[in-house]
C-alpha angles and dihedrals in degrees: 000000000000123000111243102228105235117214127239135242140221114213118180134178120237104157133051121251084213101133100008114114122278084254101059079038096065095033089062084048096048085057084059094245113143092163162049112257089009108137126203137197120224136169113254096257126158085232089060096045088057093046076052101047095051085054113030098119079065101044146044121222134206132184099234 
């Protein structure tokens, strides 16, 4: 069985996490974002589009 290649995604923060709550916080971390305009590569997972979903006033997001 062939392996169906996944496509990536780009998730950047554009917006600070500053007075949203520790959840949405750690969320943004687990995604492996420190910091304003840095820009990370994922596989498209259904566990990463939900990461995504609960934070997307506070990221962008581009298929790779």
């Amino acid at each position: 069985m062939a392996k169906k290649e996944s496509k990536a995604l780009k998730v950047t923060l554009v917006k600070s996490a500053i007075g949203y709550s520790m959840r949405q916080k750690n969320t943004v971390r687990a995604l492996g974002l420190r910091r304003l305009g840095q820009t990370v590569e994922h596989d498209d997972t259904a566990v990463i589009r939900g990461m995504i979903s609960k934070v997307s006033h506070l990221v962008r997001v581009e298929e790779a």
